[in-house]
C-alpha positions in Angstrom: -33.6 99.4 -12.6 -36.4 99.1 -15.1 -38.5 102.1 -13.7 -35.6 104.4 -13.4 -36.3 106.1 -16.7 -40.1 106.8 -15.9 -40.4 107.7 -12.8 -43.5 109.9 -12.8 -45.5 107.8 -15.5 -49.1 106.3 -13.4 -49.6 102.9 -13.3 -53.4 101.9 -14.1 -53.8 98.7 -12.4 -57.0 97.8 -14.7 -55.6 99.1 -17.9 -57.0 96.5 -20.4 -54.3 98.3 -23.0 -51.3 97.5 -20.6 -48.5 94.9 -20.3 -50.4 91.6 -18.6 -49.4 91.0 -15.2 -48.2 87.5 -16.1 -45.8 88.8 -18.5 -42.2 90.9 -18.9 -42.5 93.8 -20.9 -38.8 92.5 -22.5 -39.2 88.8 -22.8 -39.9 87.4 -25.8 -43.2 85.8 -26.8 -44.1 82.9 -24.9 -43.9 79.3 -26.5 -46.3 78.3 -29.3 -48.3 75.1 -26.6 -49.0 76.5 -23.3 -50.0 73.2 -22.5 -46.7 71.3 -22.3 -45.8 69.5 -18.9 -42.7 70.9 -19.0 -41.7 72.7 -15.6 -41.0 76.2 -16.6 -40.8 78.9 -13.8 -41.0 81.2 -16.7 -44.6 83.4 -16.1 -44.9 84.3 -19.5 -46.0 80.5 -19.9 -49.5 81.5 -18.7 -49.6 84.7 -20.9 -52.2 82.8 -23.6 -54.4 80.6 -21.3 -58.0 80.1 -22.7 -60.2 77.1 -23.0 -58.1 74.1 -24.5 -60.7 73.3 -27.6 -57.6 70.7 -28.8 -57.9 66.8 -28.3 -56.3 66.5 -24.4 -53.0 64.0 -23.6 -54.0 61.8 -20.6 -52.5 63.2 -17.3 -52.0 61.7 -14.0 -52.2 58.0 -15.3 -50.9 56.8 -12.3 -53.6 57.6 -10.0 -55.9 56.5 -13.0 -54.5 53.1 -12.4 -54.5 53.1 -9.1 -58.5 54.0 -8.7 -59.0 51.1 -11.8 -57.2 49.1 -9.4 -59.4 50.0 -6.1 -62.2 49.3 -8.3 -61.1 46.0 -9.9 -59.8 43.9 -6.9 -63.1 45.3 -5.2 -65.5 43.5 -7.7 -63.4 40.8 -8.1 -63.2 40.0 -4.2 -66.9 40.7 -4.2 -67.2 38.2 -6.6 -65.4 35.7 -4.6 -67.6 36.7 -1.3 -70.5 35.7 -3.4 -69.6 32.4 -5.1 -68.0 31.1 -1.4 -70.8 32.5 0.5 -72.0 29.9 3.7 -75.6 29.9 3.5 -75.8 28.5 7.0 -75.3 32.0 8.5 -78.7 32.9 8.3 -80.1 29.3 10.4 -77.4 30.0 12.8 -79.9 30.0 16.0 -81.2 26.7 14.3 -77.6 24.8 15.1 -76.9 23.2 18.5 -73.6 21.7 19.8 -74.0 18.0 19.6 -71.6 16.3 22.6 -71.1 13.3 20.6 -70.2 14.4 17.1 -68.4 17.5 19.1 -69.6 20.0 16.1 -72.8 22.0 15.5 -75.7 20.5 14.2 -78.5 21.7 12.5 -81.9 21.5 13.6 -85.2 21.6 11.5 -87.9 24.3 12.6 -90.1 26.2 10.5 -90.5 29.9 10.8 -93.9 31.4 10.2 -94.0 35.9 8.7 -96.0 37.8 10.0 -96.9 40.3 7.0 -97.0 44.2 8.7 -99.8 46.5 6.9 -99.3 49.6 5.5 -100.5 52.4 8.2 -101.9 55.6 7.1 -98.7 57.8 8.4 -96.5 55.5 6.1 -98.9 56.3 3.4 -99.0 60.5 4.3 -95.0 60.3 4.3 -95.1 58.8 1.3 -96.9 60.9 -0.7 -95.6 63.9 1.3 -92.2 62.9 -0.1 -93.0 62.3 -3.3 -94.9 65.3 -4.2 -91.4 67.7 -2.4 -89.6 65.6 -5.0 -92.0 66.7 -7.5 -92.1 70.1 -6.5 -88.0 70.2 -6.0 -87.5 70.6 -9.9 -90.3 73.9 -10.7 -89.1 75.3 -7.2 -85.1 75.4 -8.2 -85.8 76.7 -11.9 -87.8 79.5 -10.1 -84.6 80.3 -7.9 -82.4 80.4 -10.6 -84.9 82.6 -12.6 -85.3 85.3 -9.7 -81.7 85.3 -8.9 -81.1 86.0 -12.7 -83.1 88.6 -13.0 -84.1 90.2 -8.9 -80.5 88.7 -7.1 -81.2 91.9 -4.8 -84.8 91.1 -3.9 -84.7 87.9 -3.6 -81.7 88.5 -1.0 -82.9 91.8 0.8 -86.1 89.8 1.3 -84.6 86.6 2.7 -82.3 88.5 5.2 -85.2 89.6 7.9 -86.0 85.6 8.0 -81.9 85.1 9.3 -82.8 87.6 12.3 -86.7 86.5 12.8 -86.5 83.1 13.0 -83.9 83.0 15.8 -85.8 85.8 17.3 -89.3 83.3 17.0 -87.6 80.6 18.8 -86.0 82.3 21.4 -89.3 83.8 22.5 -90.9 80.6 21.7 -88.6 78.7 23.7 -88.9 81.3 26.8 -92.8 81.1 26.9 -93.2 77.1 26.6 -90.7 76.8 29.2 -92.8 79.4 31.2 -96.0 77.2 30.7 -94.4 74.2 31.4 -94.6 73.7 35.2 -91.7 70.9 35.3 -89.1 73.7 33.3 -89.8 76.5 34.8 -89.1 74.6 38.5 -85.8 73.3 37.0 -85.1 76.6 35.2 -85.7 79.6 37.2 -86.9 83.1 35.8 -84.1 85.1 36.1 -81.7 82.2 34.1 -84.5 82.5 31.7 -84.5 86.2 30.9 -80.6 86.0 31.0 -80.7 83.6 28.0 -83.8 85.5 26.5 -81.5 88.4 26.7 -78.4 87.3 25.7 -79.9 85.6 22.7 -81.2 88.8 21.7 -78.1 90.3 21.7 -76.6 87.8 19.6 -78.7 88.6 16.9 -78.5 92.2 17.6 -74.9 91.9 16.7 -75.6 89.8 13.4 -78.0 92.8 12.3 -74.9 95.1 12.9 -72.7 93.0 11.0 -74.9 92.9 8.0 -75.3 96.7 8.3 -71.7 97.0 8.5 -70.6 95.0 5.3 -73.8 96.1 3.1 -71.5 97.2 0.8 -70.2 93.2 0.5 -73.2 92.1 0.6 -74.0 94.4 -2.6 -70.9 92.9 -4.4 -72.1 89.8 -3.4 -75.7 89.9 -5.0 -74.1 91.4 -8.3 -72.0 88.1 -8.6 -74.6 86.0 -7.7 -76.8 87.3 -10.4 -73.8 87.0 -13.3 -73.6 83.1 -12.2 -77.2 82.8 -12.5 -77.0 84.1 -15.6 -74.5 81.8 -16.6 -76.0 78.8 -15.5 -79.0 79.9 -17.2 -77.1 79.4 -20.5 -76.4 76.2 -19.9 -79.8 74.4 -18.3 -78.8 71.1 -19.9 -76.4 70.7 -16.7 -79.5 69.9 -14.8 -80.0 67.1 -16.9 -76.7 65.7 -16.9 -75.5 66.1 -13.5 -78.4 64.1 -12.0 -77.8 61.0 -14.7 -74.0 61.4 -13.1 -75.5 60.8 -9.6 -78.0 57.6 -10.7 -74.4 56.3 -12.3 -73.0 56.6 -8.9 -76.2 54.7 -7.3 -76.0 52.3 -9.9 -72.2 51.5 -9.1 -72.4 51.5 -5.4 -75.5 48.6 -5.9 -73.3 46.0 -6.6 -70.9 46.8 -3.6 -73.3 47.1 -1.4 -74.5 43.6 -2.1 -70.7 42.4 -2.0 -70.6 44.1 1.6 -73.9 41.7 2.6 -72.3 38.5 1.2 -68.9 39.1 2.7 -70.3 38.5 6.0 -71.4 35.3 5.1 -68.2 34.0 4.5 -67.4 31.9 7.0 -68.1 28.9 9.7 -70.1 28.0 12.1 -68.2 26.1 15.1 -68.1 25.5 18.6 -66.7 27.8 21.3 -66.5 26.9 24.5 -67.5 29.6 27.5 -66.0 30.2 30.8 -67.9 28.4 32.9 -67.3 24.8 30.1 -70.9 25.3 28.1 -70.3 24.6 24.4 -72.5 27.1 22.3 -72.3 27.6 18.5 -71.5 30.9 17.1 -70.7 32.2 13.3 -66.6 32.6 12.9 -65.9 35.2 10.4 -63.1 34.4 8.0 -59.8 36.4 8.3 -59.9 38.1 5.1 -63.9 39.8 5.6 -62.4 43.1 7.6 -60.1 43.4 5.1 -62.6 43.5 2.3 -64.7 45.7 4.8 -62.1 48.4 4.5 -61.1 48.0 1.0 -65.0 48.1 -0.2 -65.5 51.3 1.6 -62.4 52.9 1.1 -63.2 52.7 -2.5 -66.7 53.7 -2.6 -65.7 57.1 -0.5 -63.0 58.0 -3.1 -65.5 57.1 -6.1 -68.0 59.4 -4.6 -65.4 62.3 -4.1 -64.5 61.6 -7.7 -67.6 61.5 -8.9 -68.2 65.0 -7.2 -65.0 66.4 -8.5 -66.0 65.2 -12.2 -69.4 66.7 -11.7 -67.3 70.1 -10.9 -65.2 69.3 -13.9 -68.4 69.2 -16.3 -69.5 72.3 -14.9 -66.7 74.4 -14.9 -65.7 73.0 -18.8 -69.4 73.9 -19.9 -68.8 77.2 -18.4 -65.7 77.8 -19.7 -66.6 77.5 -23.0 -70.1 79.6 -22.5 -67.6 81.8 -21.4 -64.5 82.3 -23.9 -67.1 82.8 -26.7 -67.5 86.3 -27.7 -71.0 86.1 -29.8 -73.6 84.0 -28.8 -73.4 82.9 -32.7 -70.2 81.5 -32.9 -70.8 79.4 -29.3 -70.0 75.8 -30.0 -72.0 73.0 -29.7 -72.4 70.1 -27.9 -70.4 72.1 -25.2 -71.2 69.3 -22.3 -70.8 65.9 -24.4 -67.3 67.9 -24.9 -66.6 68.5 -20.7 -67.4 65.1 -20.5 -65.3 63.5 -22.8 -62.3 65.3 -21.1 -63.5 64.3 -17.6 -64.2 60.9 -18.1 -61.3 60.2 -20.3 -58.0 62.3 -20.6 -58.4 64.0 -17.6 -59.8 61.4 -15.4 -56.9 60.6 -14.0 -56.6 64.5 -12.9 -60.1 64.0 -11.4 -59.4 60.9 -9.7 -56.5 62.5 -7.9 -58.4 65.4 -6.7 -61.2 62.7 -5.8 -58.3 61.1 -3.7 -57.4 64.3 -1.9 -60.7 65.4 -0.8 -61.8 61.4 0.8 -58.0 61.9 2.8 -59.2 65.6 3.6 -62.6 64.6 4.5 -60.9 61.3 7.2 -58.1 63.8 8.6 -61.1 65.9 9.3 -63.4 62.9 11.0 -60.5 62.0 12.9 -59.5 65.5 13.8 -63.0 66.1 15.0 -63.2 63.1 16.9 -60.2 63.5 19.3 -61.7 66.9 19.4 -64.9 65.5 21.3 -63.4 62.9 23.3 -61.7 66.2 24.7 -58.2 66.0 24.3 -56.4 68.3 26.7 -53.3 70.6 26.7 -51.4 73.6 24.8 -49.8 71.5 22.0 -52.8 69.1 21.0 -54.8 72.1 20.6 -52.6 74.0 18.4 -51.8 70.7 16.4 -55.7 70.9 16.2 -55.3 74.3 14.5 -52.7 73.4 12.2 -54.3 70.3 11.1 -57.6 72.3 10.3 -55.8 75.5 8.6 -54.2 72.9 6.2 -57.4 71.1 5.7 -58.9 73.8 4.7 -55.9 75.4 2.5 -55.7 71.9 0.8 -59.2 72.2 0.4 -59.5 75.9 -1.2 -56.7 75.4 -3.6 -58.5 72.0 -4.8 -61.2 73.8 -5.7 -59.7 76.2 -8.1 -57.3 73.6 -9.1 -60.1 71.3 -10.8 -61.6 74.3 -12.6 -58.2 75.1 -14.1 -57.6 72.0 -15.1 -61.3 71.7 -17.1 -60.6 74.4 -18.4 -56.8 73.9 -19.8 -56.3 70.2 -19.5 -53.9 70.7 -17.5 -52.2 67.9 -15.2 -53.0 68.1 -11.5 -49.8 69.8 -10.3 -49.3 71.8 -13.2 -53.0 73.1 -12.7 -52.6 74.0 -9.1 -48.9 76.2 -9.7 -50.8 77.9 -12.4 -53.6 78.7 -10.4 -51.5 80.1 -7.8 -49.9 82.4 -9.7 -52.8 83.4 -11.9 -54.9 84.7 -8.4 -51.7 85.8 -7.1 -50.3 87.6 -10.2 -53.4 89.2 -10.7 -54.2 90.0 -6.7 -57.9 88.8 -6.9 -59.0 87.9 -3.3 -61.4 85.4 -3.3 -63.3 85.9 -0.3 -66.3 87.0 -2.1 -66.9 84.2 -4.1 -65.8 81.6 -1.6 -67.3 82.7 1.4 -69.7 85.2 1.3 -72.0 84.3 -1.5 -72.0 80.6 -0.2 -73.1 81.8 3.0 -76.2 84.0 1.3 -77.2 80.9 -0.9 -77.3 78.7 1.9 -79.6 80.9 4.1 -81.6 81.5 1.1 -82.0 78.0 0.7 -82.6 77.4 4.1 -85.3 80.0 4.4 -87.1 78.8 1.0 -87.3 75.3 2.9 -88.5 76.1 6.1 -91.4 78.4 4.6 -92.5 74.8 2.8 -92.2 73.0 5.6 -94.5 75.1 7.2 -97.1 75.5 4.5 -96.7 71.2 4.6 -97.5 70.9 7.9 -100.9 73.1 7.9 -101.5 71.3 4.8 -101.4 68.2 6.9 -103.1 69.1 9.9 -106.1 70.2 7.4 -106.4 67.3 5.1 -105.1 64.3 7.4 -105.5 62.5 10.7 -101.6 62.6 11.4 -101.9 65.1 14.6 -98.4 65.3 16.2 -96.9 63.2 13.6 -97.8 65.9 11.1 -94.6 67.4 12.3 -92.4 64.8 12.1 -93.6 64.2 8.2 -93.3 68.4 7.7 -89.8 68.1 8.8 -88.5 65.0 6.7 -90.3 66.9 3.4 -87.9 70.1 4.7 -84.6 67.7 4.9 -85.5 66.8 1.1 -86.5 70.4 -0.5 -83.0 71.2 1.2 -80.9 68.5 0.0 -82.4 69.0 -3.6 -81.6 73.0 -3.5 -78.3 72.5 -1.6 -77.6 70.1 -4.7 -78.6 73.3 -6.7 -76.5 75.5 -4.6 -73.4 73.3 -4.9 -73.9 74.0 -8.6 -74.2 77.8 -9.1 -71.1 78.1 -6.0 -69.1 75.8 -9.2 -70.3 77.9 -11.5 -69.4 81.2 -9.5 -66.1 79.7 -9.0 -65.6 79.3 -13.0 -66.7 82.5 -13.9 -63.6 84.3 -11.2 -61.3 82.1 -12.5 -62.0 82.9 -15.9 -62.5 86.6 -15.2 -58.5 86.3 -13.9 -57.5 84.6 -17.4 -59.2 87.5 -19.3 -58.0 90.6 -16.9 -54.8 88.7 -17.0 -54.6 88.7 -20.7 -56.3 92.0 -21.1 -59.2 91.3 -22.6 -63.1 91.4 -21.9 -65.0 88.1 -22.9 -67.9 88.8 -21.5 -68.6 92.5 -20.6 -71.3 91.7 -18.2 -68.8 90.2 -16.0 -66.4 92.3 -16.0 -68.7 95.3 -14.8 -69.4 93.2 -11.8 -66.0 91.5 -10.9 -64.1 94.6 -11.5 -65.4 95.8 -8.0 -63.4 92.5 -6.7 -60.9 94.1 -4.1 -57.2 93.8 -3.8 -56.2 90.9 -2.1 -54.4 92.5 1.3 -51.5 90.0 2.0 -49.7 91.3 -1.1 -49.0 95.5 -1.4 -49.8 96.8 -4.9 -46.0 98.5 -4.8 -45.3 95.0 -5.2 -47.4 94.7 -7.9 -46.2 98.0 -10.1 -42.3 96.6 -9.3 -43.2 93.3 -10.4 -44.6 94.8 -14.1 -41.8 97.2 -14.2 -39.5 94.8 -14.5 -37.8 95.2 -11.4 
């Protein structure tokens, strides 16, 4: 055995100075291109990963092709729905069945529109809307600032909203109900203080489990505040990644209008009912449902690839942010680069991990539907579990998998086994940042948007004649500021995923990129499913 000769020497599991856990203390050095396709079980291959500044070869062309060719026969049956389109669809009620010709024919009528006015609460909404969109931009580059610089604050002060505002509506809900003569008859006292109670409990036990894992929570904030940080350094994202999402707009226009001409395609003819009355009714032709599914089939995986190329961006932009030492030496035009990679050699990668997320995101709709139409017995329930544990396992790894790839060019495959072994090798568990720090942001977010909605709606009821319906418009101006910080949100959680995997390449490789990270993802715990004995055997040479 390897370890036979040193038996008492100490392993130091964070030992920048020691033998990288991807490597063999014997073998000899690894291959000059650690990017080659070739399979090699060998882990020394991922001994000098670092961001792949060298022009990329295309990968995955096949599913390249296969997305151009979603695309392609979508536009061009579009096309054709267009051109052959039957503009007798819309004067359908217009046709009658003529006994003596035995068709439809068309009768003459004019129509007269009515035009609708404006009303004042289309006019409140309006600007309501506009100014949250406003507002949306000044409001997330505040966030990002006070996470940057008061993480802790920002989070210690957000956490009594999680408890109060269930605790508001519960006692809310248990005096109107006590006002209200016809709830209180249909929902007696006692049921009420039971659910009064129990509620209360309920968020009792959430205030224990934040007490419980303060220590996580801790961690948690410190990562949170490295990624802001990060993202910080690279504010042009904000500009790009919106442009990304108007180029995704802009492509689904002319499908949508392909979708409204398809239906147009066809006949109007003469159907005969039960009881021998002829009526005229539009016959669709044979080919519409088919262009139906094709045309939204390929919209879903074009938005799924367009999210998985926004992740690409960002975790390439990062990267490089990243592997540079001095702030001097940083190189330019760092996103024009990410995006040349996503949108050209690597878009085939992107459009594969596009594909796997849209037959993720179906499995799940279906899985979720024949959970509510409440499908009964032992084995459909834990077929149920299965399907949702590999969901989601299909669904973690993807995640990782794209940022690997950005940052290697890497082919999908070849990005996920490297991946793999990378966390694995290096025993990172990844609860922190996958879990945990979503779950803060997303409360954060949540509370940030419900204190506007409420300053909207007094706003409202001072200033305008709305009265209930000032409600109504407070609550569509909270579903916007949401969306436009969860958009926010979606990017830092990238951005927190980049940074851990790039912490792995440099703890892997033994050296310390950026300092500031490592002083907060050092306190990363072992990941439990694997023993560190394992580990020391495994460098050893065992």
């Amino acid at each position: 055995m390897g370890s036979s000769e040193e038996p008492s020497k100490p392993i130091s599991l964070d030992d920048s100075s020691s033998t990288p856990l991807l490597s063999k203390p014997d073998d000899p050095p690894p291959p000059p291109s650690p990017y080659s396709d070739e399979p090699d079980s060998d882990p020394t291959r991922y001994l000098q990963i670092s961001f792949n500044h060298d022009p990329r070869p295309f990968k995955d062309l096949a599913f390249l092709l296969l997305f151009l060719l979603f695309v392609l026969s979508t536009f061009a049956a579009g096309i054709f729905a267009v051109v052959h389109r039957n503009s007798d669809y819309s004067s359908l009620s217009s046709f009658e069945y003529d006994a003596v010709s035995t068709s439809c024919v068309k009768n003459v009528t004019s129509f007269s529109f009515l035009a609708s006015s404006s009303s004042s609460f289309l006019k409140d909404l309006t600007w309501t809307l506009v100014i949250t969109l406003i507002l949306s931009l000044p409001i997330c580059f505040s966030l990002l600032w006070l996470l940057k610089n008061y993480a802790k604050q920002v989070v210690y002060a957000s956490l009594p909203f999680f408890v109060l505002f269930p605790i508001f509506f519960d006692v809310y809900w248990f005096v109107a109900c006590t006002i209200s003569s016809s709830c209180s008859d249909s929902f007696p006292l006692v049921y009420r203080i039971l659910v009064l109670v129990f509620v209360l409990l309920v968020i009792g036990v959430i205030v224990w489990i934040f007490m419980a894992n303060r220590h996580r929570i801790e961690l948690t904030i410190s990562i949170i505040g490295v990624a802001s940080h990060a993202l910080s350094r690279n504010l042009a994202l904000f500009g790009v990644l919106p442009v990304l999402n108007l180029v995704l707009v802009v492509y689904y226009a002319p499908i949508v209008v392909f979708l409204l001409f398809a239906r147009l395609n066809g006949e109007i003819d003469a159907e005969e009912s039960e009881d021998g009355v002829y009526s005229c009714v539009w016959k669709q032709d044979a080919w519409v449902p088919a262009y139906y599914a094709l045309a939204i089939l390929t919209m879903l995986w074009s938005l799924t690839t367009m999210v998985e190329a926004q992740v690409y961006v960002i975790s390439g932009t990062v990267a490089q942010w990243y592997f540079t030492k001095e702030e001097s030496l940083r190189p330019r035009r760092m996103i024009r680069s990410s995006l040349r990679n996503a949108f050209g050699p690597s878009f085939g990668t992107v459009c594969l991990s596009g594909l796997l997320i849209a037959v993720v995101r179906m499995v799940r709709t279906i899985v979720d539907g024949a959970r509510k139409e409440g499908t009964s017995g032992i084995v459909n329930l834990i077929l149920l579990c299965c399907v949702n544990v590999l969901l989601s396992a299909i669904d973690f790894l993807n995640k990782f998998t794209i940022v690997f790839a950005a940052i290697t060019g890497e082919s999908y495959c070849s990005s996920a086994r490297m991946t793999y072994e990378l966390l694995k090798h290096n025993l990172l568990s990844a609860v922190f940042v996958e879990t945990i720090s979503t779950r803060l942001l997303a409360g954060i977010i949540f509370v940030l948007s419900a204190l506007y909605a409420v300053v909207a709606c007094v706003i409202l009821k001072a200033v305008s004649n709305l009265g209930v319906d000032a409600y109504f418009v407070a609550a569509l101006a909270w579903v916007l500021l949401i969306l436009v910080l969860g958009f926010f949100v979606h990017v830092l959680d990238n951005v927190i995923d980049t940074v851990y995997v790039c912490y792995a390449i440099d703890r892997d490789r033994g050296e310390v990129c950026k300092q500031d990270v490592h002083e907060v993802y050092v306190n990363l715990p072992i990941s439990r499913n694997r023993r560190p004995s394992s580990m020391i055997t495994r460098t050893l040479g065992v």
